[in-house]
N, C-alpha and C positions, 0 to 999 in steps of 0.2 A: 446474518453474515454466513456464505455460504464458502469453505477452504477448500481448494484442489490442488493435490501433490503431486507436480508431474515429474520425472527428471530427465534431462535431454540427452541429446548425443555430447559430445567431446567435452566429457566433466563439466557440466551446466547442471546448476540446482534449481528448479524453479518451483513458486508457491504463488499461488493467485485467493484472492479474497474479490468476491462478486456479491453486488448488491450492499455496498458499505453507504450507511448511512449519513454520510455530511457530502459535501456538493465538491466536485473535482476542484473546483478553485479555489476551494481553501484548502484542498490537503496537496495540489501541485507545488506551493512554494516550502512545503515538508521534505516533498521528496526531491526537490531541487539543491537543499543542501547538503545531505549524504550521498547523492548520487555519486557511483563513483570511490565510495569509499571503503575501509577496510570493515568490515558485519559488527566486530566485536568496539571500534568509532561511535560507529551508528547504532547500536542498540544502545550505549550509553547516552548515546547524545539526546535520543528518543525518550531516556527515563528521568532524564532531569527536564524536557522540555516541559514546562508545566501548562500543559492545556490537554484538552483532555481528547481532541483527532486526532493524536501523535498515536495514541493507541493501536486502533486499526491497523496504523503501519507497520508500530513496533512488533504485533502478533506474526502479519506476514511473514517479516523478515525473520522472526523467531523458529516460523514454521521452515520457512525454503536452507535455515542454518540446521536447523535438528534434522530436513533432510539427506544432510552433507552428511553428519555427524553418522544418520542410521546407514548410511548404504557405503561412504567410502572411510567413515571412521575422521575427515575432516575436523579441526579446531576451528571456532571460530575467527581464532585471532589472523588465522591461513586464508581468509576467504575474504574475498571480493565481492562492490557491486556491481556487476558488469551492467543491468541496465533494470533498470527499475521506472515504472512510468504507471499513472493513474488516468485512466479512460472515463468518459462518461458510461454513466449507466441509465435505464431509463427514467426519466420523469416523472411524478405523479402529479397533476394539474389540479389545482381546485380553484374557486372563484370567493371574494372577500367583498364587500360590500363596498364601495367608495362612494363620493359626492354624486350630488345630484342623481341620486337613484343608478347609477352604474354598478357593474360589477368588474371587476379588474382580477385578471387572472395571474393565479400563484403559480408557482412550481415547486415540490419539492424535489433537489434532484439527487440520484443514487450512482456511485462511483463503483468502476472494478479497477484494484489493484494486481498488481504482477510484477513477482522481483526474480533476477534468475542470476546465481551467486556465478563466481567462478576459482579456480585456486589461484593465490599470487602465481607469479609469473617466478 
């Protein structure tokens, strides 16, 4: 898993995590339900969710929240999710044996996350 800490123009905190190992459609209905919400919600909500993709997410956000904290001195409990969304990442295909002498092609696929905080309003 590869992290990049960017931070944007008009107080925006953003953290991206690229090449995250579980497949975007199982970790889009994660980020469909903090989206939106207050950082110090969602990292909670993230540490009791018991399964073990919440992970990945929970680091991002942990990372785009410590870079509030290093640069403007931000709390968590002060910050927003302004937008948070899970992309594909690329594929790696292999082939599995099936009936009748076929082979039927796999995917394993690789997700990039990216959250970018904001101060309440």
């Amino acid at each position: 898993m590869k992290y990049v800490h960017n931070v944007g123009k008009a107080m925006q905190f953003e953290a991206k995590a690229r090449y995250v190992k579980y497949s975007p459609y199982k970790l889009r209905p994660l980020v469909n339900v903090i989206r939106g919400k207050n950082v110090a919600y969602a990292l909670n909500w993230l540490k009791i969710y018991r399964n073990q993709r919440s992970l990945p997410v929970k680091k991002v956000l942990e990372s785009a929240a410590a870079n509030a904290q290093y640069l403007k001195s931000y709390d968590p409990n002060d910050l927003m999710i302004s937008e948070i969304k899970v992309d594909q990442g690329p594929a790696r295909k292999y082939f599995k044996p099936a009936a009748m002498g076929r082979a039927m092609i796999q995917r394993k696929r690789l997700s990039h996350i990216s959250v970018i905080l904001k101060p309440k309003q």
